[in-house]
C-alpha positions in Angstrom: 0.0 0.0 0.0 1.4 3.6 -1.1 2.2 5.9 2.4 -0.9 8.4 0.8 -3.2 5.4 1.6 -2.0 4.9 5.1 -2.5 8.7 5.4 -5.8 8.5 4.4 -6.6 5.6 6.6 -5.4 6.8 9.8 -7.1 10.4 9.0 -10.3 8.2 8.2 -9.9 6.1 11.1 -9.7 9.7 13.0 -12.5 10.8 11.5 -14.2 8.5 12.1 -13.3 8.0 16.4 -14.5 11.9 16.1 -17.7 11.3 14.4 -18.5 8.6 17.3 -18.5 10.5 20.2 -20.5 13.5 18.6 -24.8 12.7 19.0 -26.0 16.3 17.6 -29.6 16.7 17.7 -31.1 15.5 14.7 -32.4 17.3 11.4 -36.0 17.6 11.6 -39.1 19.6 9.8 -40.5 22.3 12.0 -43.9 22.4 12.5 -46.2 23.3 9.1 -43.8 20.9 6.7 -40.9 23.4 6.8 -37.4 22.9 6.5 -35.8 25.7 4.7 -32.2 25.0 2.7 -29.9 28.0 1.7 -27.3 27.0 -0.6 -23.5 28.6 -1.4 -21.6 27.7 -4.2 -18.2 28.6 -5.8 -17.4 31.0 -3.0 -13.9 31.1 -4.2 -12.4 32.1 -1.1 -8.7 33.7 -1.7 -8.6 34.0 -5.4 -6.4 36.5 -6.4 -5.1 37.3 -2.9 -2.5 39.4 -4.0 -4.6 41.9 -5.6 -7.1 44.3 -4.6 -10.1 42.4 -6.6 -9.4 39.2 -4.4 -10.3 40.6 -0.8 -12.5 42.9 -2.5 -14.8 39.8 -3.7 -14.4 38.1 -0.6 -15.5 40.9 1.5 -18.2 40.7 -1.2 -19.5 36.8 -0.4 -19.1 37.6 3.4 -22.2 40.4 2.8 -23.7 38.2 0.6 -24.1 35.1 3.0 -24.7 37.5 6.0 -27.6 39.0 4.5 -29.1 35.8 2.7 -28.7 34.2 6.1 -30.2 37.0 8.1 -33.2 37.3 5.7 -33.9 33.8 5.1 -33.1 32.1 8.3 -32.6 29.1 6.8 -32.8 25.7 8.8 -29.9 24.2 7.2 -27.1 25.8 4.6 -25.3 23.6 1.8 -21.8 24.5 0.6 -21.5 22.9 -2.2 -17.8 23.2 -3.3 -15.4 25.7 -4.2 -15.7 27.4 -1.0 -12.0 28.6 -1.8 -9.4 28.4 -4.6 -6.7 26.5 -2.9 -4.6 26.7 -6.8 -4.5 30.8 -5.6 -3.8 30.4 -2.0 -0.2 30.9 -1.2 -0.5 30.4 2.7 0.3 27.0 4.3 -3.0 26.0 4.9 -6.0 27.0 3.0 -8.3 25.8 5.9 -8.2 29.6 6.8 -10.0 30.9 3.9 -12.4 27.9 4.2 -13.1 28.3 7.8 -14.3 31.7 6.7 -16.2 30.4 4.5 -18.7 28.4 6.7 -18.1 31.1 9.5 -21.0 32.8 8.9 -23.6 29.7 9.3 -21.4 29.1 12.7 -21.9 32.8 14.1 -25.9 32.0 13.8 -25.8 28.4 14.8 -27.3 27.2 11.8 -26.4 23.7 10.9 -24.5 22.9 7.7 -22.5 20.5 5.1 -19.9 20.4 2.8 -19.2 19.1 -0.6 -15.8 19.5 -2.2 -15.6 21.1 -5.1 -12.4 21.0 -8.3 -10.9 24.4 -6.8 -10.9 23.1 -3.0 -7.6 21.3 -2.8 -5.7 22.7 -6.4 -1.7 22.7 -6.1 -1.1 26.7 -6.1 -0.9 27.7 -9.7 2.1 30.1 -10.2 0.3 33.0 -12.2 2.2 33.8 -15.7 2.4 37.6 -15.3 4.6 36.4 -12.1 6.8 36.5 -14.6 6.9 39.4 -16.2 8.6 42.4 -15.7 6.6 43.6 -13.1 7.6 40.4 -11.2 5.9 39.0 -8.5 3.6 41.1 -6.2 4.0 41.6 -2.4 2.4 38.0 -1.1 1.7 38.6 2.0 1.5 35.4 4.6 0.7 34.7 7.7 3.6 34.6 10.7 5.1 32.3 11.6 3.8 32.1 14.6 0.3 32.3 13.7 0.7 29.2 11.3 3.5 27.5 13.2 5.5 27.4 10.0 7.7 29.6 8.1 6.9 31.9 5.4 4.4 31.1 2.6 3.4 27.6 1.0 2.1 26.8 -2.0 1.6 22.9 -2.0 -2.2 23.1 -1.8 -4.0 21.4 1.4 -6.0 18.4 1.2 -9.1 17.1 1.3 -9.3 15.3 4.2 -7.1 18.0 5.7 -9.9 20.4 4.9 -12.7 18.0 6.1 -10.6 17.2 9.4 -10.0 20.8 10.7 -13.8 21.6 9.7 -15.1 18.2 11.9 -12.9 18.9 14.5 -14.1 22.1 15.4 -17.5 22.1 14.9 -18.5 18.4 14.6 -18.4 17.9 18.0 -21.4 20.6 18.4 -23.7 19.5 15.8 -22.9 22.2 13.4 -21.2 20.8 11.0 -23.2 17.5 9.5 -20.3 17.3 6.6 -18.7 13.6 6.9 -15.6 11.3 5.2 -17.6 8.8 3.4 -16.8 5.3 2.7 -12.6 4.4 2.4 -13.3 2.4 -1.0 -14.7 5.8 -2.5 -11.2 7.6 -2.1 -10.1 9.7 -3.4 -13.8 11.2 -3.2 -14.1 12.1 0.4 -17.4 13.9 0.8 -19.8 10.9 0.4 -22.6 10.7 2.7 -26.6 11.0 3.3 -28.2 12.8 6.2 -31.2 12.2 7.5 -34.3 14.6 8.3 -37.3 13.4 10.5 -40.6 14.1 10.0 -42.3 16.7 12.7 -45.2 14.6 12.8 -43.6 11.3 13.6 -40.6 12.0 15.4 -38.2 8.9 14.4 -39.3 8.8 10.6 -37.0 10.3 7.9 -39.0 13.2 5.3 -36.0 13.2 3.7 -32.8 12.1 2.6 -30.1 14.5 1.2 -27.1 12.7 -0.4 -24.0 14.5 -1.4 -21.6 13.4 -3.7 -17.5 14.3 -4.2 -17.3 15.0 -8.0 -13.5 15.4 -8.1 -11.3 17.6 -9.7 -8.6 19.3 -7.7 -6.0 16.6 -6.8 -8.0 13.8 -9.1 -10.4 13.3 -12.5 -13.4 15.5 -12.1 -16.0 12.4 -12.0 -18.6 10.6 -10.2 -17.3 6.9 -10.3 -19.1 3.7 -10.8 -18.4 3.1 -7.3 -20.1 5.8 -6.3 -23.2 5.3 -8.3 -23.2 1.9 -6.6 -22.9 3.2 -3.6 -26.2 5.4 -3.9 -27.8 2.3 -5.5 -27.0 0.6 -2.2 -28.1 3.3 0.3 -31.0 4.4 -1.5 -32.1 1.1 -1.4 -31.1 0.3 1.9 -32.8 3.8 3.4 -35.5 3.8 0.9 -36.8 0.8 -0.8 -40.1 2.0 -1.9 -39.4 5.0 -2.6 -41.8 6.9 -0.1 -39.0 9.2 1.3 -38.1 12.4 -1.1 -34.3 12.9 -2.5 -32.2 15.6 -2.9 -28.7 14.7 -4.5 -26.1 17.2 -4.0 -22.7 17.4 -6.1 -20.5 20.4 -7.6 -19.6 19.6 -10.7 -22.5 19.6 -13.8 -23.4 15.7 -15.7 -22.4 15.8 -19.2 -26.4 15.7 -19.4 -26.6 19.1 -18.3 -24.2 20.4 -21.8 -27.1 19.4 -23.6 -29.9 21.1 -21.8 -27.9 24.0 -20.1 -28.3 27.6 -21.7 -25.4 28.6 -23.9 -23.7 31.7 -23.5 -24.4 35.0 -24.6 -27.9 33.2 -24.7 -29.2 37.1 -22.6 -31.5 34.9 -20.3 -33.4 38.0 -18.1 -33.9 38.1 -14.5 -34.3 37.0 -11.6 -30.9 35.0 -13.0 -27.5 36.7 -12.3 -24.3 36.6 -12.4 -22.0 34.6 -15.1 -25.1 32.7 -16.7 -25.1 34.3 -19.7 -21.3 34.7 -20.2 -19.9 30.5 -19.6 -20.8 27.6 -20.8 -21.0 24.7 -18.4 -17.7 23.1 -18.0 -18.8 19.1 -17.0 -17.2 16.3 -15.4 -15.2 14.5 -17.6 -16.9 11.7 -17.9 -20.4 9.9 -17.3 -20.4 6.6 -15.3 -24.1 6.0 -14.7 -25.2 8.3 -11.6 -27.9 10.3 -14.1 -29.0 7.1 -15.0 -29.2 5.6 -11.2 -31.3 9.2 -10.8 -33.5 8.7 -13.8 -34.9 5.5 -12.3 -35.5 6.7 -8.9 -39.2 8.8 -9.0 -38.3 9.5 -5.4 -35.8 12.2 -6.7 -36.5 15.7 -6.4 -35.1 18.1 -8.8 
């Protein structure tokens, strides 16, 4: 066995001890059917740190989430990948930037999960102009005795790094419901289904959200076969007549969605925003059966 899979082993097994001890309450519908979701995605955390656009969009997100989470009061938030972009991050550990990231659900005490994304654990990417005449820009890192290390890093920080610090701070409380999934889906980490009971009947799930790791970053951007199988499996196991509703989580678009996505510079009006009508969708790299496994499942809500 390579020394990465003993790594991962012993930061599963970890994980796992951690995971144990914690009994948070669990999710549940409030009263009237309600169980309100707010979702964050591509947060992008640290990109361009070195220039005044980077903080300046950062600062951006943090009033964004504050005032979607004050308005909305959601019962539960998703982060569903990219909460930073680790192949810009230049400081030893980019759980920093991520931390801030999921601060904000923390401050209120609103519950919450994450999903990786293909920016979460990039290698830093030296920037071309670096090398220009200009040279390379004032980066400015942490101390060293803030970040128990020595001036500034740029190997990238890993999933289950980035998972780890998350669980260990907030796992224990309940806050974070974010988990390592199963060892024979690595190098996906963020596999797992949570649960939420009904208000009515107090130990029935109204239900099930999976999430799914759809790679890029340090591997293929892909949902595997094993995965799909592993859905197969716990949707059957959890749901077997299809009663309980679905949501499936994941970052990365299905090749399906190339085919029914908008183009660009398509001028779709509001209420949508932002890059919509200036990228096309960039999809995983390969279909292994998960839309499928979704097609056949009425139980799933999109």
């Amino acid at each position: 066995m390579r020394w990465w899979l003993y790594r991962l082993a012993a930061a599963a097994a970890f994980l796992a001890a951690a995971l144990a001890l914690r009994s948070p309450a669990p999710l549940r519908f409030a009263s009237g059917g309600r169980f309100k979701v707010a979702l964050f995605a591509d947060l992008h955390y640290g990109e361009n740190a070195w220039t005044d656009w980077g903080p300046a969009q950062d600062a951006a997100s943090d009033h964004v989430m504050a005032t979607v989470l004050d308005a909305d009061k959601p019962d539960f938030v998703v982060y569903l990948g990219d909460l930073v972009t680790a192949n810009n991050v230049p400081i030893p550990n980019a759980t920093l930037y991520w931390d801030r990231a999921i601060s904000h659900s923390r401050r209120r005490g609103v519950p919450w999960s994450t999903v990786f994304g293909n920016h979460d654990d990039m290698p830093f990417e030296w920037p071309p102009e670096w090398f220009s005449p200009a040279g390379i820009p004032p980066v400015h890192c942490l101390s060293a005795a803030a970040m128990q290390t020595s001036g500034c890093s740029f190997r990238g920080t890993p999933r289950i790094e980035l998972m780890k610090t998350e669980l260990n701070r907030d796992g224990a409380d309940g806050l974070s419901r974010s988990s390592v999934g199963p060892q024979e889906l690595w190098p996906g980490v963020s596999n797992y289904v949570l649960q939420v009971l009904s208000h009515e009947k107090q130990q029935d799930p109204a239900l099930l959200m999976y999430f799914l790791d759809s790679g890029g970053g340090s591997y293929p951007e892909v949902i595997s076969s094993a995965q799909v199988r592993w859905f197969g499996n716990q949707s059957q196991s959890l749901n077997p007549d299809g009663r309980i509703p679905e949501l499936i989580f994941w970052h990365i678009p299905s090749t399906a969605y190339v085919k029914v996505a908008p183009k660009s510079k398509t001028e779709i009006c509001k209420p949508c925003v932002g890059s919509l009508n200036e990228e096309d969708v960039a999809p995983q790299e390969a279909e292994w059966g998960m839309m499928d496994a979704l097609a056949k499942r009425s139980s799933v809500k999109v």
